[in-house]
C-alpha positions, -999 to +999 in steps of 0.1 A: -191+000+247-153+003+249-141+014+209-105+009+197-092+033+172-057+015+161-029+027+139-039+066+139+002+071+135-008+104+127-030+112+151-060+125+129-085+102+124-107+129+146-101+153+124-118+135+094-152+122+118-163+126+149-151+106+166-149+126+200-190+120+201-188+084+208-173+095+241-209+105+254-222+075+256-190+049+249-153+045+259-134+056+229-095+049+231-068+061+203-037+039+200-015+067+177+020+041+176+019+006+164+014-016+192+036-051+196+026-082+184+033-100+215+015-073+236-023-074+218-041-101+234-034-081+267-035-044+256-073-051+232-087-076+253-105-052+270-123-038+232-157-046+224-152-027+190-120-024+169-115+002+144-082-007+124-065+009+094-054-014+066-031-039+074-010-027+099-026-051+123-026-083+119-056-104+134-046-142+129-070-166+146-046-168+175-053-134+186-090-134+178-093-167+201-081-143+228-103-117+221-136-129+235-150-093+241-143-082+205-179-078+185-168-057+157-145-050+136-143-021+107-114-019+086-109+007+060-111-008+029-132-036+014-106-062+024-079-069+045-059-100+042-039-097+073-080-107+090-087-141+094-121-136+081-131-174+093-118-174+127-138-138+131-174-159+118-166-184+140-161-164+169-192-140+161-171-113+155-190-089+127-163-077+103-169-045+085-158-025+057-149+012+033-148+022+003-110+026-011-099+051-036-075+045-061-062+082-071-038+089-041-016+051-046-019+062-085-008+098-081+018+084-057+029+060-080+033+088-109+049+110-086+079+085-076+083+081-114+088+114-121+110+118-091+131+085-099+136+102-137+144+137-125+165+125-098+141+155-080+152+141-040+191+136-044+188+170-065+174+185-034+194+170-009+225+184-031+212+218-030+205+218+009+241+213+012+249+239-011+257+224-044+247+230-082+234+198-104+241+166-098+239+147-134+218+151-164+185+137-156+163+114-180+130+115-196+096+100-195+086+104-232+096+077-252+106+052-225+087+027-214+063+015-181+056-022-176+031-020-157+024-052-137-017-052-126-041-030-150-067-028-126-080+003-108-049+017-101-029+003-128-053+020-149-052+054-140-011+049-138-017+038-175-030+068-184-006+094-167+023+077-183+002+084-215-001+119-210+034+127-208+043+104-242+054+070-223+050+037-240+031+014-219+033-021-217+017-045-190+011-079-178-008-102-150-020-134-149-057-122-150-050-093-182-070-098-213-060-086-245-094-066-242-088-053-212-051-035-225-067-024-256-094-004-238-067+017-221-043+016-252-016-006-235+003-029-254-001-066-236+032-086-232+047-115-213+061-107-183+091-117-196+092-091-224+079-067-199+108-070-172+133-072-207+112-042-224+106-016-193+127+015-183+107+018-155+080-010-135+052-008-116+034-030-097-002-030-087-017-065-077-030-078-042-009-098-022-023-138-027-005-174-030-001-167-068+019-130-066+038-138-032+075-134-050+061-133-086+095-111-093+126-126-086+162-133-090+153-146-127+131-121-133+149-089-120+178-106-142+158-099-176+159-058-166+177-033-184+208-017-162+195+013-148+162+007-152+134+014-119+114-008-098+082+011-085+064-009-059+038+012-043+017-027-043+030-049-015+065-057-006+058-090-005+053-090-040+089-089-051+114-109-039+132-083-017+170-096-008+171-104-048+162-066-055+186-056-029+212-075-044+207-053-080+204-022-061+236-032-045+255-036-074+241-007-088+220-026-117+185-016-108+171+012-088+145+009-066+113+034-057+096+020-029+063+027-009+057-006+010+079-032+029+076-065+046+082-051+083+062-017+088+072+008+106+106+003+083+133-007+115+154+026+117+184+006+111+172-011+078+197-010+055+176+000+031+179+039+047+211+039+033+211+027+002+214+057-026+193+041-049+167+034-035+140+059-034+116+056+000+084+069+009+067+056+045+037+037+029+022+068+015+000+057-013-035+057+005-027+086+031-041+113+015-071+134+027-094+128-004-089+087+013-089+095+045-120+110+045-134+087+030-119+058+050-127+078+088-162+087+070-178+057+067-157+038+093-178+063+119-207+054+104-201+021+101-201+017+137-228+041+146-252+018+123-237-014+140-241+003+176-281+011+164-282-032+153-283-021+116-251-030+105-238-021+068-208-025+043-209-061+064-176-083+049-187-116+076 
């Protein structure tokens, strides 16, 4: 069999399963850079088995059409919306999946709060340069997280802000009022979230129904100064209307995801001083990768031996 390992961008997806065994029997080929849209069709047509990482492939049925070798697929993950799942059925294609953890996006999440409030990376920057404090930073106890999504991740988020004395509000279309009084999280509108929240955080799958859920009107209701945290999908927020607060200096912006990944080297969004950037970070952490490369190798091995398991079509 010829096996596909796509995405690695750091170039370790051998040093969490073994990987390099596969090349007794099969050809086993690493693609470590993102590869170009316009060149798949030629560069995996050779693949009988794809092993992909997230979304950072897309696989619409135009590509999968052209892939008449391809038999398997495993993303990490238990979806991946950037797969047409129906073209892949009706093409034969098995599509297979991982279990996802939710600590690392959370702990990232927490971590670019407490960085946006402390003003910890311009701080730093400052000091490399040889200066001495910036500006008085501000505090998490007693301000307020909307949080946007109170699912997994918006759960354990919840409780962080908790710990260190935050008020906690949140929203989404699907919340119950039982659901926010289990985790002790006052349930708002999203309007009196965005008007409400020092800081907000978003943690909901991309779908029809949250593709620019926050835009102009809604950026509009947010206290100057205040943070938006988006560690979700970019996609999610409507991004030339953030850019145009974080422009004027209105709202701030802490950022993990965007629409184009890699972000293009001359984005303005490199340059802008408040915004606060991190390179898709939230599920590359070795507690996830572990358990993504884990049972992505055995995933296959189990599909090479016509058992196949964690089976999404």
């Amino acid at each position: 069999m010829k096996i596909a390992i796509l995405d690695d961008y750091l170039d370790c997806a051998r040093q969490f399963a073994p990987f390099d065994l596969l090349e007794q029997q099969h050809q086993l080929t690493v693609f470590t850079g993102k590869l170009a849209d316009e060149d798949l069709p030629t560069v995996l047509a050779e693949f009988d088995a794809l092993l992909v990482m997230r979304e950072r492939t897309a696989f619409p049925a135009s590509l999968i059409k052209k892939l008449t070798k391809l038999k398997l697929i495993v993303t990490t993950g238990r979806r991946n919306d950037v797969i047409d799942m129906d073209a892949c059925r009706a093409a034969g294609i098995t599509v297979c999946g991982t279990d996802s953890p939710p600590q690392s996006t959370a702990e990232l999440t927490f971590a670019l709060i407490t960085a946006a409030a402390k003003g910890i990376v311009s701080e730093h920057n400052d000091m490399q340069r040889g200066g001495w404090q910036l500006r008085v930073s501000g505090d998490l106890k007693g301000s307020t997280l909307g949080i946007i999504g109170l699912g997994r991740i918006g759960g354990i988020v919840a409780g962080y802000a908790q710990a260190f004395g935050m008020h906690v509000i949140a929203w989404s279309q699907n919340l119950t009022g039982e659901r926010a009084r289990e985790l002790g999280v006052e349930h708002v509108s999203r309007d009196e979230l965005m008007t409400r929240s020092d800081y907000i955080t978003i943690h909901l799958r991309l779908s029809e129904r949250t593709s620019n859920l926050i835009g102009a009107n809604e950026l509009a209701l947010m206290k100057e100064n205040s943070w938006v945290v988006n560690t979700s999908r970019a996609q999610i927020i409507h991004m030339e209307s953030l850019l145009t607060e974080v422009r004027t200096g209105r709202l701030n912006g802490a950022l993990d995801v965007y629409e184009l990944e890699p972000l293009p080297i001359d984005s303005e969004m490199r340059s802008l001083p408040n915004l606060l950037l991190s390179p898709h970070k939230g599920y590359v952490a070795r507690s996830t990768y572990k358990v993504f490369y884990e049972q992505t190798y055995r995933t296959l091995l189990a599909w090479l031996d016509g058992k196949p398991v964690n089976v999404i079509v």
